[in-house]
C-alpha positions in Angstrom: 48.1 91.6 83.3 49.2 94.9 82.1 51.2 93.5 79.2 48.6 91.0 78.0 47.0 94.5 76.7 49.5 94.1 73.8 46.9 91.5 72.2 45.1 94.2 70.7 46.7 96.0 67.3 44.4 98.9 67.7 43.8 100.9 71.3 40.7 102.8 70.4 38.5 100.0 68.2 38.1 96.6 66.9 35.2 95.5 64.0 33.8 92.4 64.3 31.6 90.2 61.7 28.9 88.4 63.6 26.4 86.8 62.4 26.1 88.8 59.3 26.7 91.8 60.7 29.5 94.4 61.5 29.8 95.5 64.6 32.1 98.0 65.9 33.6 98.0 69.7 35.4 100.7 71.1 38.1 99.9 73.9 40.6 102.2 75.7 43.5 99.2 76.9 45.5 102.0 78.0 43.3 103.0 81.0 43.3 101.4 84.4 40.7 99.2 84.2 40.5 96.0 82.7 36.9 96.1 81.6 38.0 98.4 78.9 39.8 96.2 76.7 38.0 93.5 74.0 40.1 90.7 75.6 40.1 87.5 73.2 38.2 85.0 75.2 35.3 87.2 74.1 35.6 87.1 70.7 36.1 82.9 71.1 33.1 83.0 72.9 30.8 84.9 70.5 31.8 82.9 67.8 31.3 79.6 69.6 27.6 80.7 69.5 27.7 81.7 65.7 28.9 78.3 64.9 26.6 76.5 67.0 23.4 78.1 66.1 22.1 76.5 63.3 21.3 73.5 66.0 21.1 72.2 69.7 20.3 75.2 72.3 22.1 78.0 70.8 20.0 78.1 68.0 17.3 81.6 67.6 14.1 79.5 67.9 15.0 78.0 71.7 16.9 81.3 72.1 14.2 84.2 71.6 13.2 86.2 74.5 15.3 84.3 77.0 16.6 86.8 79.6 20.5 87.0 79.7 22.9 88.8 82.2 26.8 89.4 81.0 28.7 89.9 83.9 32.0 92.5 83.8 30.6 92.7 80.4 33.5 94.9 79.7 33.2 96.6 76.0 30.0 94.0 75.5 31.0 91.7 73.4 29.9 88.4 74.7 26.2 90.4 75.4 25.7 91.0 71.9 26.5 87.4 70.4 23.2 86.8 72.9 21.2 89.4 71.8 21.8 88.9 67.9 20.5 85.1 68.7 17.2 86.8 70.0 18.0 87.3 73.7 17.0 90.2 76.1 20.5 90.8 77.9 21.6 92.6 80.6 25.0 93.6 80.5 26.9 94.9 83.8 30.0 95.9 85.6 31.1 98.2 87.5 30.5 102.0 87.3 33.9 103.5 86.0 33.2 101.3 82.9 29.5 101.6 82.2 30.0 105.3 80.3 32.1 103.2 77.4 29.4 99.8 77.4 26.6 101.8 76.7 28.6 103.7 73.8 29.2 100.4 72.4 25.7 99.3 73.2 23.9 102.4 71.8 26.4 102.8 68.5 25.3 98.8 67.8 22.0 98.1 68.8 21.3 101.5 66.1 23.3 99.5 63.3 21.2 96.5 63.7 18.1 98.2 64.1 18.8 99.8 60.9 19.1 96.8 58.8 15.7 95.9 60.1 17.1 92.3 61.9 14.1 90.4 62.9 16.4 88.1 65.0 17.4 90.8 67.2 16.5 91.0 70.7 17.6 93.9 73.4 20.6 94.5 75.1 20.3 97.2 78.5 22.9 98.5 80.8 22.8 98.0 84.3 25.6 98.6 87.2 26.0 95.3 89.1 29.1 95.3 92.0 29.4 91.2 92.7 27.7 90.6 96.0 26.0 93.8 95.8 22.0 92.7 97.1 21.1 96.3 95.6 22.3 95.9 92.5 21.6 92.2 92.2 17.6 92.9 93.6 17.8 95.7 91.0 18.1 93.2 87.6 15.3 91.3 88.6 16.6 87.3 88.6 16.6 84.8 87.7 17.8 84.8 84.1 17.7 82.2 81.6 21.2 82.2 81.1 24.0 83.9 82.9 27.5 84.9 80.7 31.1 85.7 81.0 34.1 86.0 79.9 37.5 87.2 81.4 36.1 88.0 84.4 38.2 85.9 87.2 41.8 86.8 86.7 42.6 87.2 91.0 41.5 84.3 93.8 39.7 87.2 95.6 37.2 87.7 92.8 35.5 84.1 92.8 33.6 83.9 96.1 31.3 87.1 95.3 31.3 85.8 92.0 29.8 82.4 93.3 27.8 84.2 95.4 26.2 86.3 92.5 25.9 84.0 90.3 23.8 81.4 92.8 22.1 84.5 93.7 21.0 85.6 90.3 20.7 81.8 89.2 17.3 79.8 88.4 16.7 75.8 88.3 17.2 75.7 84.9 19.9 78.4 84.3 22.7 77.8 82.1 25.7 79.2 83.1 28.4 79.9 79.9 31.8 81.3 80.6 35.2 82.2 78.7 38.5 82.3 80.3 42.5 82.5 79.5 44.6 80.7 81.6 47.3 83.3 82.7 47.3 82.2 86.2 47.7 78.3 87.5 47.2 78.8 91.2 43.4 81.5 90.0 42.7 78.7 87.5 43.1 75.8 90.2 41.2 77.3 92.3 38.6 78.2 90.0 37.8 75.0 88.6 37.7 73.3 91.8 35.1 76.2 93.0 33.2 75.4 89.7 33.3 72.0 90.1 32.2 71.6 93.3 29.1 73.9 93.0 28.0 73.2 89.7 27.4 70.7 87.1 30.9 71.7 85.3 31.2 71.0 80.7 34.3 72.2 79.3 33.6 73.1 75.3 36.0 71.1 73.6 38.1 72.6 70.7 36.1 71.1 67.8 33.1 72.7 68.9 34.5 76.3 68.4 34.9 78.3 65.3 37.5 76.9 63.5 39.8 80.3 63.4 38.2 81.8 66.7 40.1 79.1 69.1 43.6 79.0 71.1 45.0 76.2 73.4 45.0 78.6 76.5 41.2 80.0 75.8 38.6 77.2 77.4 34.9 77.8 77.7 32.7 76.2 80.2 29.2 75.4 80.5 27.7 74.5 83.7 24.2 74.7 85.9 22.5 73.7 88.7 24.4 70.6 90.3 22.4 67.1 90.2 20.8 66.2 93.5 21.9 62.5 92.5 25.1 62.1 91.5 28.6 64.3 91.8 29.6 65.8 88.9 32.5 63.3 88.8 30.1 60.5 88.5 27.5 62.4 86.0 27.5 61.3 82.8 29.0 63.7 80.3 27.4 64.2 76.8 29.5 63.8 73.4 28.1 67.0 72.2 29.3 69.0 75.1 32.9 67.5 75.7 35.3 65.0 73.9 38.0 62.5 75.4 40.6 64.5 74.0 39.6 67.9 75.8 38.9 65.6 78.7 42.7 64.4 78.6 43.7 68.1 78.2 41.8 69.3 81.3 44.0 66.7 83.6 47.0 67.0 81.6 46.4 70.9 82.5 45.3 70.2 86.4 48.6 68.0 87.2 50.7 70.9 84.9 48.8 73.5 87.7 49.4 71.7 90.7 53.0 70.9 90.2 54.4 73.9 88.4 52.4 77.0 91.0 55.1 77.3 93.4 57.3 78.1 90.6 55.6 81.2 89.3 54.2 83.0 92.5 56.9 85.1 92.3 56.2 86.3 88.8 52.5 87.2 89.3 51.5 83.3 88.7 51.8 84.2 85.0 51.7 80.0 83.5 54.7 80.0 82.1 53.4 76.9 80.3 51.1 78.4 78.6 53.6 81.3 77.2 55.8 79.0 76.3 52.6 77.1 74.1 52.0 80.6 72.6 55.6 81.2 71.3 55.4 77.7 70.3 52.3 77.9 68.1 54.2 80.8 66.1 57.5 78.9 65.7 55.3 75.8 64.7 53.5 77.5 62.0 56.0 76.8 59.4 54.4 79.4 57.3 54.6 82.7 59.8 57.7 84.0 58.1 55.6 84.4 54.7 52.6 85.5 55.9 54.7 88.4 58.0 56.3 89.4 54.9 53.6 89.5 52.9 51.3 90.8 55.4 48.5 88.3 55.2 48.0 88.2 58.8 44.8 87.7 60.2 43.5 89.8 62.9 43.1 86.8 65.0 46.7 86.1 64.6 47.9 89.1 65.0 46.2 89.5 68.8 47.5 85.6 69.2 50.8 86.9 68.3 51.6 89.6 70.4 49.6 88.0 73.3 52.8 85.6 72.8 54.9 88.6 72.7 54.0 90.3 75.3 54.6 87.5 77.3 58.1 86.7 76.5 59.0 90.2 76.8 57.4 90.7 80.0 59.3 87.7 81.4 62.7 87.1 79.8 65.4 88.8 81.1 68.2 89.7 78.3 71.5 89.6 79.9 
């Protein structure tokens, strides 16, 4: 996990252009805690909802004054998308990272205030340990909508994360998470845990921004499971998944089941999906130019030396 850090070009802060607006996140990757770090499913996440909300249930006018919770909100990235669609969002983790969220929160809810954004709900800060009755009595559920991203990256995290999410969970709650697959046995185990207990979407890849995207970065959308019918036999809507992310999903599940035993010794790092990273750079037969030339997007750069950091973590030079 520690090398995956690398994604970031600058250790201190990251802008981001959201919805009209410039936001500014501060982020210390070098400390020992992961929620301190603007990992990229966030920023994948945040502008899946700028794309989509013009239309369909991302967009301001079904959004305003629904109650959100982020959890491991991290830097807050994923809480302010929400808010800037006219949410009220709680965003929590644990204590040794709350001093930095609030900075961030503080430094941008005073930015958009500013600029007088009618659009703009609230965003609070609020301690929440997974499983914790306290904290969980303490944020009042249920919430309209719970978020994520990043936030399962070790099997021991996902039964109090099951638990606090049922527990801070409604009838009608929609549940929207981001994750990177670095893992094949946590990501098995995962989506059979979401499956199982929920009405389980995967966002397919034409749904999110165009730039904001990466093979290895999925986002799910799930809620309370049907009384009726499994979610195997439910009936999936076009809008929400495609045949081709559909293909990809077992493609990926058979790659997971087959090829765990073969990384348990490296961390379960999914050697698949490094070796998809460093082959989207030697694919793009235009990287060389835009290196030298130093057109590089930000996006790319973090893609990039996710890649990287990978292969350096894991190749051994004789």
């Amino acid at each position: 996990m520690e090398a995956d850090r690398l994604n970031s070009p600058d250790t201190s802060m990251i802008t981001l252009e959201l919805f009209g607006h410039d936001l500014q996140f501060s982020q210390d990757p070098n400390s020992k805690h992961h929620g301190t770090t603007v990992w990229d499913a966030s920023l994948v996440l945040v502008k899946y909802l700028e794309k989509n909300s013009r239309k369909g249930r991302f967009c301001p006018s079904k959004l305003k004054g629904k109650r959100v919770i982020e959890l491991g909100a991290g830097c807050g990235v994923a809480g302010f998308g929400m808010a800037l669609l006219g949410c009220d969002v709680v965003a929590t983790d644990q204590a040794e990272v709350l001093p930095l969220l609030r900075r961030n929160v503080e430094r941008n809810s005073s930015r958009i205030l500013q600029e007088n954004t009618d659009s703009f709900g609230s965003i609070q800060v609020a301690e929440l340990d997974w499983g914790n009755s306290d904290h969980i009595k303490a944020v009042t559920p249920p919430f309209d909508y719970i978020i994520g991203t990043d936030i399962v990256y070790v099997e021991q995290l996902l039964q109090p994360l099951l638990q606090t999410i049922t527990a801070l969970s409604g009838s009608k709650t929609v549940i929207l998470l981001g994750y990177e697959i670095r893992s094949t046995s946590v990501n098995e185990q995962m989506l059979n845990l979401w499956r199982r207990n929920f009405d389980f979407k995967t966002v397919p890849l034409s749904k999110m921004h165009h730039k904001y995207q990466h093979p290895s970065i999925q986002l799910f959308i799930m809620g309370p499971k049907s009384p009726v019918k499994s979610v195997e036999e439910a009936p999936l809507q076009a809008n929400d998944v495609d045949e081709k992310t559909q293909q990809m999903e077992r493609k990926n599940d058979k790659t997971e089941i087959t090829g765990a035993g073969k990384v348990e010794n490296r961390n379960d790092v999914d050697l698949r999906t490094e070796c998809e990273d460093a082959g989207a750079v030697e694919k793009d037969c235009s990287i060389l130019e835009k290196l030298k030339s130093g057109k590089l997007s930000d996006w790319e750069v973090r893609r990039y030396g996710v890649a990287a950091a990978r292969l350096l973590r894991d190749i051994n030079i004789n």
